[in-house]
C-alpha positions as CSV (number, residue, x, y, z in Angstrom):
1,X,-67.3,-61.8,23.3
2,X,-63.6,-61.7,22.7
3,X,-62.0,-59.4,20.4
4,X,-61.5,-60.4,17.1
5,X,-57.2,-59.4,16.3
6,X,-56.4,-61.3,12.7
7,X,-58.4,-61.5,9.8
8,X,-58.2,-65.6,9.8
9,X,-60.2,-64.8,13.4
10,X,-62.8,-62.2,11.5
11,X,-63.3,-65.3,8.7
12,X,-64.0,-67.5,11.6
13,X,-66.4,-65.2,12.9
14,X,-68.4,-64.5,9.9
15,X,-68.6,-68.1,8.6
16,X,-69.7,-68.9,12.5
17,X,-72.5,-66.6,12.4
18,X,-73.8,-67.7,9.1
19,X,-73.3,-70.5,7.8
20,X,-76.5,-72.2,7.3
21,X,-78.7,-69.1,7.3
22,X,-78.5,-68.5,3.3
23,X,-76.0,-65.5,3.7
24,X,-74.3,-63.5,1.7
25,X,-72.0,-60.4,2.4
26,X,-71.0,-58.2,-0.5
27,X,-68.6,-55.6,-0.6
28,X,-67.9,-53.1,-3.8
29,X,-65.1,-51.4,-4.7
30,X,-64.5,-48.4,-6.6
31,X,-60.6,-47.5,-7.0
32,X,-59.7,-49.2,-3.9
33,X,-56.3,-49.1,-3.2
34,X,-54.4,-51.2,-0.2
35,X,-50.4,-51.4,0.1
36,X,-49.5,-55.0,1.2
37,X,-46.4,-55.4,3.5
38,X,-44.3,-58.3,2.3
39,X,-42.8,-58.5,5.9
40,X,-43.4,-57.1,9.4
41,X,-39.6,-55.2,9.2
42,X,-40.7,-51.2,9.4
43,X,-38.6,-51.1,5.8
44,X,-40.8,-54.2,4.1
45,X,-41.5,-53.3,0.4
46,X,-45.2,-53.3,-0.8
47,X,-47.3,-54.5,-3.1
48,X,-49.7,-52.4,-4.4
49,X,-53.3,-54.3,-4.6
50,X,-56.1,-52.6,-6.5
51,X,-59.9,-53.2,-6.4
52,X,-63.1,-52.2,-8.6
53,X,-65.8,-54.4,-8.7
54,X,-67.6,-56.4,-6.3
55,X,-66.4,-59.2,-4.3
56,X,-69.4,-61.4,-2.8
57,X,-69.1,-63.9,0.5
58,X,-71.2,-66.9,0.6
59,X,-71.5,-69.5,3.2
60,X,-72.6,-73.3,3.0
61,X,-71.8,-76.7,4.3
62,X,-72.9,-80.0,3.8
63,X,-75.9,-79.9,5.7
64,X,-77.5,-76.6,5.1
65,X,-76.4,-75.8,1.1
66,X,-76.7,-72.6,0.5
């Protein structure tokens, strides 16, 4: 198993391992707060991103709907 180093390699991942099984991941936030980087420069400026709620994962393809 290699280790997973970008989040478009943790999506493959998680849509590898379930797709067709009926899955769903959910994740709930309550005054979540994350600081997004415009740029990789150490003096980027930020967005600020906040989260309450829940935000909910499903897989499918065309030969297993889910």
């Amino acid at each position: 198993m290699s280790d997973t180093r970008t989040w478009p390699e943790l999506a493959i991942g998680l849509y590898d391992k379930l797709t067709g099984r009926g899955a769903e991941i959910s994740y709930s936030f309550d005054s979540f707060e994350v600081h997004v980087p415009s740029s990789a420069s150490a003096d980027a400026a930020h967005a600020v991103w906040k989260m309450n709620g829940t935000v909910k994962i499903s897989t499918r393809d065309k030969v297993n709907p889910g």
